[in-house]
C-alpha positions in Angstrom: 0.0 0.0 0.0 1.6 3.6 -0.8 -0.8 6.4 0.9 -1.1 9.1 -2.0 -4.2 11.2 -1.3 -4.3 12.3 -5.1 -5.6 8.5 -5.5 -8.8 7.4 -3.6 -7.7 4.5 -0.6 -9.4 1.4 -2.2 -10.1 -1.4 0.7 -9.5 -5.0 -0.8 -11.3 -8.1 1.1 -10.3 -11.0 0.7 -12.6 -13.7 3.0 -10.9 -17.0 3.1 -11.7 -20.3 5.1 -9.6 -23.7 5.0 -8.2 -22.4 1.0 -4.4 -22.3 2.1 -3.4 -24.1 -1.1 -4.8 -21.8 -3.4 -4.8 -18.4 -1.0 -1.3 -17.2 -2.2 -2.4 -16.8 -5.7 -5.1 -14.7 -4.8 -3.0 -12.5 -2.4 -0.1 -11.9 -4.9 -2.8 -11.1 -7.3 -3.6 -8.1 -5.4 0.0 -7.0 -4.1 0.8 -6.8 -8.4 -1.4 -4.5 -8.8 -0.6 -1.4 -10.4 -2.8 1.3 -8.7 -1.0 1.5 -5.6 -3.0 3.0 -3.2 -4.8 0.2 -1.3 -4.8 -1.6 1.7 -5.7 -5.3 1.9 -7.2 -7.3 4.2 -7.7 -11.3 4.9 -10.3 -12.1 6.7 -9.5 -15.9 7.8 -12.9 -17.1 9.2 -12.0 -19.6 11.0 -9.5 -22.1 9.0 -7.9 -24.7 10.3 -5.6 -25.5 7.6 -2.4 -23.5 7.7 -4.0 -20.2 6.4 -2.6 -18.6 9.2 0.8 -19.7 9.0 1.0 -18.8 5.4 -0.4 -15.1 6.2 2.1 -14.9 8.5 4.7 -14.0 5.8 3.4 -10.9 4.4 4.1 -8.0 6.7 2.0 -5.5 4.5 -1.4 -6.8 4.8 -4.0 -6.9 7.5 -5.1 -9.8 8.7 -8.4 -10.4 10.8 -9.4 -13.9 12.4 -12.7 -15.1 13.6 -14.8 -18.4 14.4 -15.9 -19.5 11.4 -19.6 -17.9 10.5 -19.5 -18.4 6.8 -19.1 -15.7 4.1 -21.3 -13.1 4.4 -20.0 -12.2 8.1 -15.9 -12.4 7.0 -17.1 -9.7 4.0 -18.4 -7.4 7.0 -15.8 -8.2 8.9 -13.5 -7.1 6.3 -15.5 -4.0 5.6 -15.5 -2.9 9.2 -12.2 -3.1 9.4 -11.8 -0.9 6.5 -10.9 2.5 6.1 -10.7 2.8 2.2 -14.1 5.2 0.2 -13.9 2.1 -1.5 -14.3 -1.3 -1.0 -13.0 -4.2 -3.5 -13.9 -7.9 -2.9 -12.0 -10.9 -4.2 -12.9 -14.8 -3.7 -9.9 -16.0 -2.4 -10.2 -18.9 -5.4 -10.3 -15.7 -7.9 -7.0 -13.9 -9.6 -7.2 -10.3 -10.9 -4.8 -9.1 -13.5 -2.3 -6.4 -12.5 -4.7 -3.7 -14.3 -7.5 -4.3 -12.7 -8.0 -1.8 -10.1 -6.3 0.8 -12.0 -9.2 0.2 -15.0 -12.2 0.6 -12.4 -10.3 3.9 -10.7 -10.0 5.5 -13.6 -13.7 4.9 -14.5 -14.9 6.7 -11.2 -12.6 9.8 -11.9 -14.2 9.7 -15.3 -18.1 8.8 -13.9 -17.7 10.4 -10.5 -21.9 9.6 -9.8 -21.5 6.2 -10.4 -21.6 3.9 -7.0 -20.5 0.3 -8.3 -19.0 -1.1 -11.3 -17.3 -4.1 -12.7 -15.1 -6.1 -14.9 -15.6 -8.6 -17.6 -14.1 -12.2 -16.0 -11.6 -15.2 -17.3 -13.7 -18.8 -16.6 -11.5 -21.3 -16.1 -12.8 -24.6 -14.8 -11.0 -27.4 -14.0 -8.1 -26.2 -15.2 -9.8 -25.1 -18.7 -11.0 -22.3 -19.9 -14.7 -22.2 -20.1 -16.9 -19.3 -22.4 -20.2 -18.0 -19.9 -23.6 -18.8 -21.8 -25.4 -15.8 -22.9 -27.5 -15.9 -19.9 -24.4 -14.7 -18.0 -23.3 -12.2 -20.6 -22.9 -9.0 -18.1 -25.0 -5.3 -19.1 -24.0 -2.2 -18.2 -26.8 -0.2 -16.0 -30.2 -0.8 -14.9 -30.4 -4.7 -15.5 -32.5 -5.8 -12.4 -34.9 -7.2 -14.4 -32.2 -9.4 -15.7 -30.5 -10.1 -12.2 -33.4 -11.9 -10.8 -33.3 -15.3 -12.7 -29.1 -15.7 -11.7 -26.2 -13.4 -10.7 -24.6 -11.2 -13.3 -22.5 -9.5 -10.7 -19.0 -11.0 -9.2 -17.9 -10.4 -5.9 -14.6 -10.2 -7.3 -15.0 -7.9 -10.4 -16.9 -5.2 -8.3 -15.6 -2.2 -6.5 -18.3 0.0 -4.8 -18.2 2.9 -3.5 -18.5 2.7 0.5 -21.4 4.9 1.0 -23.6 2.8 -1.3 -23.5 -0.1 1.2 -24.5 2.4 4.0 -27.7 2.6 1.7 -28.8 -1.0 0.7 -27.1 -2.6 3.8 -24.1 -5.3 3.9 -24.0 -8.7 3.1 -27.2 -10.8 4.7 -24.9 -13.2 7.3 -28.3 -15.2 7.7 -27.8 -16.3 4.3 -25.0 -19.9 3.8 -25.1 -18.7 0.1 -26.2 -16.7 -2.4 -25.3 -13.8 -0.6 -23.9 -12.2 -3.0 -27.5 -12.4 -5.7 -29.2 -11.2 -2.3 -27.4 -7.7 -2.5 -27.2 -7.0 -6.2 -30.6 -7.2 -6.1 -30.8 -4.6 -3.2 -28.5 -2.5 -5.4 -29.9 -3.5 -8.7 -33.2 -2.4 -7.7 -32.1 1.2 -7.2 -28.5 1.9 -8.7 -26.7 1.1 -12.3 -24.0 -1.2 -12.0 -21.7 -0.1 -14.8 -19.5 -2.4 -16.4 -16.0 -1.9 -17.7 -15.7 -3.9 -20.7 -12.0 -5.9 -20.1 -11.7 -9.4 -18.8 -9.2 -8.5 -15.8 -10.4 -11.5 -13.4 -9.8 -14.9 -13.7 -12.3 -16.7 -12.1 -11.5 -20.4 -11.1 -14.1 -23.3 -10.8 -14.5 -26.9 -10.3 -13.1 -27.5 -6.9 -15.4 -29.2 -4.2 -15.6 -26.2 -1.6 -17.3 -23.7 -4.1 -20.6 -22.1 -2.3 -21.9 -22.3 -5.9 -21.3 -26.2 -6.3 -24.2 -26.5 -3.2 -27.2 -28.2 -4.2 -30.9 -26.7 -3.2 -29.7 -23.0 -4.2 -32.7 -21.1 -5.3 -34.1 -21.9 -1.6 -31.7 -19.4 -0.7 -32.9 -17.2 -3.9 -36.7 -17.6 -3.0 -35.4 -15.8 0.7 -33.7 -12.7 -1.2 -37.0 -12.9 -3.4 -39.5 -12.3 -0.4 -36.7 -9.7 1.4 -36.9 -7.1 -1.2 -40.8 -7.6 -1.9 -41.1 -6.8 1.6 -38.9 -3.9 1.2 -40.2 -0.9 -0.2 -37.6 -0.2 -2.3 -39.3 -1.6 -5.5 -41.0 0.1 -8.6 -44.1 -1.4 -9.7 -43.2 -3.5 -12.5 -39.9 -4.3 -10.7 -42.1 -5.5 -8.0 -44.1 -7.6 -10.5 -41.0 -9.1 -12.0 -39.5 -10.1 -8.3 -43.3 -12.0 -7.7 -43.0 -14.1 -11.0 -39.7 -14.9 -10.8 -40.4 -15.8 -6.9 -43.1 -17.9 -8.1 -41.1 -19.8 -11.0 -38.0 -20.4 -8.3 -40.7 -22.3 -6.2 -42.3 -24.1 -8.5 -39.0 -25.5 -9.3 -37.9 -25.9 -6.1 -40.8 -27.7 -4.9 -40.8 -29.8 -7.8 -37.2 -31.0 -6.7 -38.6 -31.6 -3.1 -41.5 -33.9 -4.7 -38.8 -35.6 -6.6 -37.0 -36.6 -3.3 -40.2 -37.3 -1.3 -39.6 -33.9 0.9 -43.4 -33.5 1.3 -43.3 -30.7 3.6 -40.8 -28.7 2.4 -42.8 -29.3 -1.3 -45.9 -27.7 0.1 -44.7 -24.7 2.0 -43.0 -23.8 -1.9 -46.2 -25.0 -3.2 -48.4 -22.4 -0.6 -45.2 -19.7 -1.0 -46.4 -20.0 -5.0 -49.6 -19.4 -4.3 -49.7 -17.0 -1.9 -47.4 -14.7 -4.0 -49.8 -15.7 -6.7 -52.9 -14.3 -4.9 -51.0 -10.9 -4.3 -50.6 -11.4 -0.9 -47.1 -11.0 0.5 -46.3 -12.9 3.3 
């Protein structure tokens, strides 16, 4: 980190638990960046690999330790113990590219309203690079709409701008995953998300531990879903999008719960349908 007040202080998170074989990748990632003023900070939630021991070698980064409470809560962690206008995430599985905070600090001094924005990505999946489907293909904007059937933003292709979260809120610690579709759609709903058009984040999958390998998933969307229709933060026909797509995500869901004789859980999804259905919010 090099303090230089001409540059904005940008606060880099890195959340890790048990990933010591792959962790140092990540962290050298960020320490070869070229815009130099940022601090970074580790937030080891818990590991009991030798995460600690490896940290232990870097003298210029902060590192903060917990029991482990999952993702969401080593984000806050990490952005309470920041002191940066601007907060950068990175999966500690991701890379960036040595440009890539230098790209997105160069298109807030050029768009000095915008609040978040984010880079193209490199998939690379077991080992091989993968191309996204067009479903994933990332807008530039007001895409909420969009958002609500999967994510289109990456934790570790955004940087924000600190105030926004004081807005929406943090990361929902209640949630074991899909955190991160949870608050894009609190910011979707009411910000742009602007992206830069370079791939400067390679973004590795395949590996057992992934949040996004977990099976049942759009349980965990159907509870963002029935948050922000229960917020009032919602325009009309965004509101009307968020009930249908809350509806399909059940069906779905329950569907898999019939398949696997889950009767119960099959006919609160069912009821949740239906009840969304009838325009009554729960």
């Amino acid at each position: 980190m090099t303090a230089n007040s001409k540059y904005p202080l940008v606060s880099v998170i890195i959340p890790t638990y048990n990933r010591a074989w792959i962790l140092l990748e990540a962290v050298e990632s960020v320490l070869s960046q070229t815009y130099e003023n940022y601090e970074l900070i580790v937030v080891d939630d818990g590991s009991t690999d030798n995460t600690r021991l490896l940290l232990k070698s870097f003298q210029d980064i902060c590192v903060v330790s917990q029991e482990n409470r999952g993702v969401s809560a080593a984000r806050n962690r990490g952005i309470e113990a920041a002191v940066g206008d601007y907060l950068a995430f990175l999966d500690s599985d991701d890379l960036w590219l040595p440009e890539k905070l230098d790209s997105q600090m160069e298109f807030f001094k050029t768009h000095p309203k915008a609040m978040i924005c984010q880079t193209q990505e490199i998939w690379i999946r077991n080992g091989k690079r993968i191309n996204p489907k067009e479903r994933h293909r990332k807008a530039s904007g007001m895409f909420f709409e969009r958002s609500l059937e999967l994510c289109l933003v990456s934790p570790s292709a955004v940087v924000i701008k600190r105030d926004l979260l004081k807005d929406v809120g943090r990361f929902d610690e209640d949630l074991p995953a899909c955190e991160d579709y949870d608050l894009w759609l609190r910011i979707g709903a009411q910000y742009p998300v602007f992206l830069v058009d370079k791939a400067l984040v390679i973004k590795k999958g395949g590996h057992a531990d992934q949040l996004s390998a977990l099976s049942g998933l759009d349980k965990y969307r159907i509870q963002s879903l029935k948050k922000i229709l229960a917020s009032n933060m919602l325009s009309k026909e965004q509101r009307k999008k968020s009930v249908a797509m809350l509806r399909k995500k059940c069906d779905i869901y329950a569907a898999g719960c019939m398949k696997r004789g889950r009767d119960e859980e099959e006919a609160y999804y069912r009821g949740l349908a239906e009840t969304y259905g009838s325009g009554t919010d729960e």
